[in-house]
C-alpha positions as CSV (number, residue, x, y, z in Angstrom):
1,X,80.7,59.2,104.5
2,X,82.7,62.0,102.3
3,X,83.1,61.8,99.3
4,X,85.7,63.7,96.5
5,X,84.2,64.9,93.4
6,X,85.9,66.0,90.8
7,X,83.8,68.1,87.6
8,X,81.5,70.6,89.7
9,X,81.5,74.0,88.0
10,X,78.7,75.5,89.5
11,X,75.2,75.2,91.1
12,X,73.4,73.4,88.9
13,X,76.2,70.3,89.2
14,X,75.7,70.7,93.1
15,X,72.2,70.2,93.0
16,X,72.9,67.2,90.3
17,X,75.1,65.7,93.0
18,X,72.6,66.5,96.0
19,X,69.9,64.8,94.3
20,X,71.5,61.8,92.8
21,X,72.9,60.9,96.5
22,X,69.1,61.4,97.8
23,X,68.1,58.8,95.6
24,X,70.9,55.8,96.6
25,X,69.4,53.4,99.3
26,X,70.6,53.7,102.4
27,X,71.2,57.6,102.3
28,X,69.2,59.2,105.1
29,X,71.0,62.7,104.5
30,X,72.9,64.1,102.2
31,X,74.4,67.4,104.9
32,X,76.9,69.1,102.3
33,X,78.0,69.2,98.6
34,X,80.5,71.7,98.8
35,X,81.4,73.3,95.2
36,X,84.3,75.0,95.9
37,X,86.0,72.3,98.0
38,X,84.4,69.0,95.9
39,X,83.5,67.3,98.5
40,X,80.5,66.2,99.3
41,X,79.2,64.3,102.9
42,X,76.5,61.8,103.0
43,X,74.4,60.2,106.4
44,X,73.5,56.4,106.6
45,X,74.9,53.3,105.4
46,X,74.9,53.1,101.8
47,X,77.3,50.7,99.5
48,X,79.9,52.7,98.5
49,X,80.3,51.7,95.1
50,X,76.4,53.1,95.2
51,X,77.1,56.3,95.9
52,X,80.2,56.6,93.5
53,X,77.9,55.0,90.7
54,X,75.3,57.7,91.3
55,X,77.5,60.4,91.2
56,X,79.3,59.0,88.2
57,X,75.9,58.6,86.3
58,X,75.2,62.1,86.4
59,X,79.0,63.1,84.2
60,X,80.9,63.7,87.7
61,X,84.4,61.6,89.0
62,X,83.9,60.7,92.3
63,X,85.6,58.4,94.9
64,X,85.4,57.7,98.5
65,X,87.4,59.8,100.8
């Protein structure tokens, strides 16, 4: 799953994103969150209003792509 996150401005917000995915059930992987780009790609077979939520909780937009 990909996902388009808007609000990254540096490392620190990558590894915010990174970790808050980790945590949603159903995540096996999270393989990129890509700063410069704003998206981010995700393994397994987590709700997608999850994911979103997660990444919203930490001050980030985010949506399915």
């Amino acid at each position: 799953m990909k996902l388009n996150i808007q609000g990254m401005s540096c490392q620190h917000c990558v590894a915010a994103v990174r970790e808050a995915l980790t945590d949603v059930d159903g995540v096996t992987q999270v393989i990129n969150v890509d700063l410069s780009s704003g998206v981010a790609e995700i393994e397994g077979n987590p709700e997608p209003a999850a994911v979103v939520a997660a990444v919203e909780a930490e001050g980030y937009t985010a949506s399915v792509a």
